[in-house]
BASESE-91362 format. One line per 10 residues: number of its first residue (from 1); their letters; for each residue x, y, z of C-alpha. Coordinates in steps of 0.25 Angstrom, whole numbers, plus 5000, padded with zeros to 4 digits. Example, Ala and Ser with C-alpha at 12.3 -4.5 7.8 and 13.67 -1.06 7.14 Angstrom:
1 = as = 5049,4982,5031; 5055,4996,5029
END
This chain:
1 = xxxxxxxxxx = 5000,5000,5000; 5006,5013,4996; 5004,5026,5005; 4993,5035,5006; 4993,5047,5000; 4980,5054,4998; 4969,5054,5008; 4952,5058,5005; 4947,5062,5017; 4932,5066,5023
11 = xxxxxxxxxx = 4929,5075,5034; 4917,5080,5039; 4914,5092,5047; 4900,5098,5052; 4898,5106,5037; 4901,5095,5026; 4912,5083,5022; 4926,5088,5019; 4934,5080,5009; 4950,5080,5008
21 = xxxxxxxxxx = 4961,5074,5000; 4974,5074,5007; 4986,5068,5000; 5000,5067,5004; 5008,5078,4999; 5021,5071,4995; 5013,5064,4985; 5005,5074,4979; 5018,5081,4975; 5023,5071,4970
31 = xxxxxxxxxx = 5012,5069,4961; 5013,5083,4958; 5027,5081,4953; 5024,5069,4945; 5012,5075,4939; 5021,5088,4936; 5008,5095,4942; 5005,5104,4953; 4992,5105,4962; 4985,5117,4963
41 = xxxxxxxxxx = 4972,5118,4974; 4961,5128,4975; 4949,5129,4983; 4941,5141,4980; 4928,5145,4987; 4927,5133,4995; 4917,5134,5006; 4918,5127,5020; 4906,5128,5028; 4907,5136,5043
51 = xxxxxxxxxx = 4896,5131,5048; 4885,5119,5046; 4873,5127,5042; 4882,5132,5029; 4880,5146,5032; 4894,5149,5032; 4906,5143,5024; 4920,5148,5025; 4925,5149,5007; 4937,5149,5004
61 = xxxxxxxxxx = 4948,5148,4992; 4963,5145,4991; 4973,5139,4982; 4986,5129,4984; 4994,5123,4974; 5007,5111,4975; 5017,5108,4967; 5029,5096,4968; 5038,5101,4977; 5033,5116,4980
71 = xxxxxxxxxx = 5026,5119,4993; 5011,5121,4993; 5006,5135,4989; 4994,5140,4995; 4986,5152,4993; 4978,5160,5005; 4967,5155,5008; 4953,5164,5005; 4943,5163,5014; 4932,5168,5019
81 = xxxxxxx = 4917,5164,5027; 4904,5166,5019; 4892,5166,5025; 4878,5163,5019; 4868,5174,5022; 4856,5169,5016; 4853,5158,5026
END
């Protein structure tokens, strides 16, 4: 059996089910490398509930990005708490 390298987890907290793909870093780089590819992520409006009722939800954007043998960029986080006024 070889050794694990990627991980697909589930949470669950009071306002929904969070999914999450962990995989171990010296891998993903080297598949980077072999790929001759770099890995760019972005969220961008992603909305995270404050509270059960979904009255308000925290939004917020950011952008990283990896390459082989580079440490990880990462741009400041945007954020900010909307509330929905017509409930």
């Amino acid at each position: 059996m070889g050794t694990r390298v990627v991980w697909a987890l589930t949470g669950r907290r009071p306002t929904g089910t969070i999914d999450t793909l962990l995989v171990r870093r010296d891998w993903l780089e080297q598949r980077l490398h072999t790929l001759d590819a770099a890995l760019v992520l972005g969220l961008f409006g992603e909305r995270q509930p404050r509270t059960t009722s979904l009255t308000q939800w925290r939004e917020y954007s950011q952008t990283a990005g990896l390459q082989p043998g580079q440490e990880l960029t990462v741009q400041e986080q945007l954020t900010r708490i909307k509330i929905n006024r017509n409930q």
